[in-house]
LUMLUMNU-224717 format. One record per residue (C-alpha): residue number from 1; residue in one letter; chain; x negated, z negated, y negated. Coordinates in steps of 0.02 Angstrom, whole numbers, plus 50000, padded with zeros to 5 digits. Last residue first. Layout:
PT  NUM  A  A  X  Z  Y
...
//
This chain:
PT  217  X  A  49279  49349  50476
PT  216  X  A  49343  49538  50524
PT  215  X  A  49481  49610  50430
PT  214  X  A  49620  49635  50546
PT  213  X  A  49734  49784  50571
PT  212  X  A  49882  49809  50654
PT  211  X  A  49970  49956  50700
PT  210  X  A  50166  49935  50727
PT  209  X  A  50231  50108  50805
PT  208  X  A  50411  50173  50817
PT  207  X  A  50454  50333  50906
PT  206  X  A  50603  50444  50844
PT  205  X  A  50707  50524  51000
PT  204  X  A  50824  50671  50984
PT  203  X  A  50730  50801  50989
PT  202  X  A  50813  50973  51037
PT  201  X  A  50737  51061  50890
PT  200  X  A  50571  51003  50906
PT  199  X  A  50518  50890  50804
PT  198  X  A  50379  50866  50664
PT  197  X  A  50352  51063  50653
PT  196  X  A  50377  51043  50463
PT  195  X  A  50513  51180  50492
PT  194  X  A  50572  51068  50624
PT  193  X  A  50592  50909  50526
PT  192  X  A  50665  51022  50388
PT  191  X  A  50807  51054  50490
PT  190  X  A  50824  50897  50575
PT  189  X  A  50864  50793  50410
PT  188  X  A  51037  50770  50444
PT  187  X  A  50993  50707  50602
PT  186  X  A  50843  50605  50552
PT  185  X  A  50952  50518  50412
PT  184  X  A  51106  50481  50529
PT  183  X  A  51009  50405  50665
PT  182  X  A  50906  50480  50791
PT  181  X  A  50874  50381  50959
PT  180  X  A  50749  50245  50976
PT  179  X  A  50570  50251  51060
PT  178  X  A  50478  50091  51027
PT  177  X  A  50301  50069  51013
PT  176  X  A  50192  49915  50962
PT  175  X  A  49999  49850  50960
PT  174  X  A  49941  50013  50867
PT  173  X  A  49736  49970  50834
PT  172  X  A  49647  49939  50680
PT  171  X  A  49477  49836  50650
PT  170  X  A  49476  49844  50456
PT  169  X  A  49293  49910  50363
PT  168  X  A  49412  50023  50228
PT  167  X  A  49376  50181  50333
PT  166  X  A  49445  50116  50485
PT  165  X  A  49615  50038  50388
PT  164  X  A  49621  50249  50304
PT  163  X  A  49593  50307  50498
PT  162  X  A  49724  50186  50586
PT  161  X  A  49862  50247  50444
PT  160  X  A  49816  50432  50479
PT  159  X  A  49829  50437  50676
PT  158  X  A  50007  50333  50621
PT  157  X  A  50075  50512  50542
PT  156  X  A  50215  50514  50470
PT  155  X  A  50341  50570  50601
PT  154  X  A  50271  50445  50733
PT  153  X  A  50384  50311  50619
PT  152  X  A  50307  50175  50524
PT  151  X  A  50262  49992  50560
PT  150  X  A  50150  49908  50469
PT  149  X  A  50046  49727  50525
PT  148  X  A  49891  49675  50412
PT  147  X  A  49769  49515  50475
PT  146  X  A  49666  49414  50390
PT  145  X  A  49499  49356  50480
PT  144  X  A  49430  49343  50315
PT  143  X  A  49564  49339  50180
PT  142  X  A  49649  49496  50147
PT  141  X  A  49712  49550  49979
PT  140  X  A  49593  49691  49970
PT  139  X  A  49620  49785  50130
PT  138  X  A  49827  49793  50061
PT  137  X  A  49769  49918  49930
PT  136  X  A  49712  50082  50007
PT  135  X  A  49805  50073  50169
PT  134  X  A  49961  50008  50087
PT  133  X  A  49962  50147  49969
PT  132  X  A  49936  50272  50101
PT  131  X  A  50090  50192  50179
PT  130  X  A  50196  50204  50025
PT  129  X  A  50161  50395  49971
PT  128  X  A  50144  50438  50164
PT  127  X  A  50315  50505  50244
PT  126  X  A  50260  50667  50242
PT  125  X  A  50361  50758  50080
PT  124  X  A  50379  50591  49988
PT  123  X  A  50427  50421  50066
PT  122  X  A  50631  50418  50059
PT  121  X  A  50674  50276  50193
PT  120  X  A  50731  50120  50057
PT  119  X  A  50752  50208  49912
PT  118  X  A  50851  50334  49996
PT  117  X  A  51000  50200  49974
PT  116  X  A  50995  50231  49773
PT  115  X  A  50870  50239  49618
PT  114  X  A  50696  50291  49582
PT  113  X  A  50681  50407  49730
PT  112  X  A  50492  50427  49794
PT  111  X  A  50402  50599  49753
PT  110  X  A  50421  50748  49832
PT  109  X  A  50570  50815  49897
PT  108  X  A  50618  50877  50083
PT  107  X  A  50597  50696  50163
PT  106  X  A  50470  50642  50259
PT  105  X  A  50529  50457  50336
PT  104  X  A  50414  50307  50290
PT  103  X  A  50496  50181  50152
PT  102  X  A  50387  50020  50212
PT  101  X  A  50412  49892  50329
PT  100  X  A  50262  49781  50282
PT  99  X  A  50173  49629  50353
PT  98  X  A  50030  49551  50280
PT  97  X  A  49954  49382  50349
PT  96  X  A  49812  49266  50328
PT  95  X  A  49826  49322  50134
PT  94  X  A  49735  49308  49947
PT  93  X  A  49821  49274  49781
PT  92  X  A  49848  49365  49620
PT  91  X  A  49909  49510  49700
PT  90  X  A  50051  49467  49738
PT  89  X  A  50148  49561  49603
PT  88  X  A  50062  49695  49617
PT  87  X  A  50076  49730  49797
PT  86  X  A  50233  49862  49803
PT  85  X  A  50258  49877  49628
PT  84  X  A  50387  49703  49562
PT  83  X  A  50521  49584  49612
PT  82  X  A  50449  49421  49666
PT  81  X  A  50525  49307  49816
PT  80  X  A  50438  49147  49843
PT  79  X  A  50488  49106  50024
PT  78  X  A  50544  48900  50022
PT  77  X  A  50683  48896  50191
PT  76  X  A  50843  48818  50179
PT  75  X  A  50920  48962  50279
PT  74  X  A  51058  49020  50119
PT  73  X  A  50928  48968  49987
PT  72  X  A  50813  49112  50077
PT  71  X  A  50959  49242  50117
PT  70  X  A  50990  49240  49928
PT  69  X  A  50815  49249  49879
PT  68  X  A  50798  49410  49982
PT  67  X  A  50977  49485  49923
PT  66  X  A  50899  49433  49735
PT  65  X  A  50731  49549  49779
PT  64  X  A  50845  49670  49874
PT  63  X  A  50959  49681  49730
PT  62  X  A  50793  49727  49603
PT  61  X  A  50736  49828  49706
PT  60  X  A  50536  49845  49697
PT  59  X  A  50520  49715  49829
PT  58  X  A  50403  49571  49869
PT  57  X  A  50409  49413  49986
PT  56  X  A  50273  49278  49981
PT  55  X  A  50276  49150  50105
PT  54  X  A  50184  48973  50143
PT  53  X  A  50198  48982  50348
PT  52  X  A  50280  48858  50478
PT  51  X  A  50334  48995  50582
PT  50  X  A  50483  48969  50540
PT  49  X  A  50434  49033  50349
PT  48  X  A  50360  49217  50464
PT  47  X  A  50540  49257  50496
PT  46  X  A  50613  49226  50339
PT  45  X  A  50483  49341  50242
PT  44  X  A  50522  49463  50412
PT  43  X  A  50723  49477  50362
PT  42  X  A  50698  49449  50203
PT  41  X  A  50851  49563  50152
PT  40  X  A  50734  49706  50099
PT  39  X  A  50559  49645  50097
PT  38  X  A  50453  49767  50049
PT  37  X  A  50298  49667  50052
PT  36  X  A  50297  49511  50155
PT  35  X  A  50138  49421  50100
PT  34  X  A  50099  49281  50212
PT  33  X  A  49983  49122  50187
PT  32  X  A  49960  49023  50337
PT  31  X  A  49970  48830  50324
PT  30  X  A  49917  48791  50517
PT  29  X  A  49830  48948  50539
PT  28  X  A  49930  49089  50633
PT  27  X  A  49912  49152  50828
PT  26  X  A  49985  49317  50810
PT  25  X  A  50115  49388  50956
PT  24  X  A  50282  49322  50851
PT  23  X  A  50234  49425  50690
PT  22  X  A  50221  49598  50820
PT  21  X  A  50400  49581  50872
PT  20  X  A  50459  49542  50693
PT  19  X  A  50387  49714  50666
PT  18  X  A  50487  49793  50814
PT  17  X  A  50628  49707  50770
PT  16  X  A  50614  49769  50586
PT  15  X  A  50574  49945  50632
PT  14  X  A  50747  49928  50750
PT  13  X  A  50868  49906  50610
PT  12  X  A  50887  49751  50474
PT  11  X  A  50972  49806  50316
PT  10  X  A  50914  49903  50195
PT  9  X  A  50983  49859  50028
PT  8  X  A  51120  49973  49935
PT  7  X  A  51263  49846  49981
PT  6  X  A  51208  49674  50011
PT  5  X  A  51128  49629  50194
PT  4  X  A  51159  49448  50223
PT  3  X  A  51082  49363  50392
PT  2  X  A  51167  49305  50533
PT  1  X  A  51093  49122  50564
//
């Protein structure tokens, strides 16, 4: 089934694939409990519900959050769909799973947009403000022998992601990469890419990375 991608919410690119990639390769309990935090079109939420798994989907958008819901009654599949800040929401329960395709290219303003397409890419000056967030916060809502999957660009800085999961007692590795050509963001954006000295000016490649990280029983 095609999926639904309303106007304004990210639809499913190669991050996603990748991602979905990296939910196929893990062995999950019979009953698994999986967070899918910013969820877009539900594209993973929906994923990881064939799998047999009880899931959680979360987005700040409010149209992503009814896009997600709307994708859900549309495959016949229960995924409890909140709207909310990144893990707040969810946070009332624990998880075998977390997956998250966050906001993750550097953009030349600080701060996250509070409104519009950029929403969905925009993640501060180095790509971080979401992913350090996740690295910080996601540890906690792990059950024993849980396991966390993000993918992020090379741009913003995966070296950083595997020491933050380190640091919070997680067992982290990248599991993924996937080199895709530049799309319309990253080529409009080459300018201060290369001032950042995160390409070179004749890039044209972005690589993809999934890290995983599992807290140990």
């Amino acid at each position: 089934m095609k999926l639904l991608a309303l106007p304004g919410v990210y639809a499913p690119q190669a991050d996603t694939a990748l991602l979905a990639a990296a939910l196929r390769r893990e062995a999950l309990p019979a009953g698994a409990r999986v967070l899918d935090v910013c969820t877009g079109t539900g594209a993973l939420a929906l994923a990881a519900a064939r799998l047999g798994a009880e899931v959680t989907a979360v987005d700040v958008s409010r149209r992503a959050a009814f896009n997600a819901r709307l994708n859900a009654r549309l495959a016949g599949l229960p995924v409890r769909v909140l709207r909310g800040d990144l893990l707040a929401p969810a946070a009332d329960r624990t998880y075998d799973l977390i997956l998250n395709n966050p906001p993750y290219v550097p953009a030349p303003r600080p701060g996250l947009p509070a409104r519009g397409r950029a929403r969905a890419w925009d993640a501060g000056l180095d790509g971080r403000l979401i992913l350090d967030r996740m690295c910080r916060e996601a540890p906690t809502l792990l059950r024993p022998g849980g396991v966390l999957l993000v993918v992020q660009s090379a741009l913003s800085a995966p070296e950083r992601t595997l020491g933050m999961l380190r640091d919070a007692g997680l067992k982290a590795a990248t599991v993924e990469r996937s080199f895709i050509g530049f799309g319309p963001v990253l080529r409009g954006r080459r300018g201060y890419l290369t001032a950042q000295g995160l390409v070179d000016p004749t890039d044209n490649e972005e690589e993809l990375v999934v890290i995983r990280a599992e807290r140990t029983p």
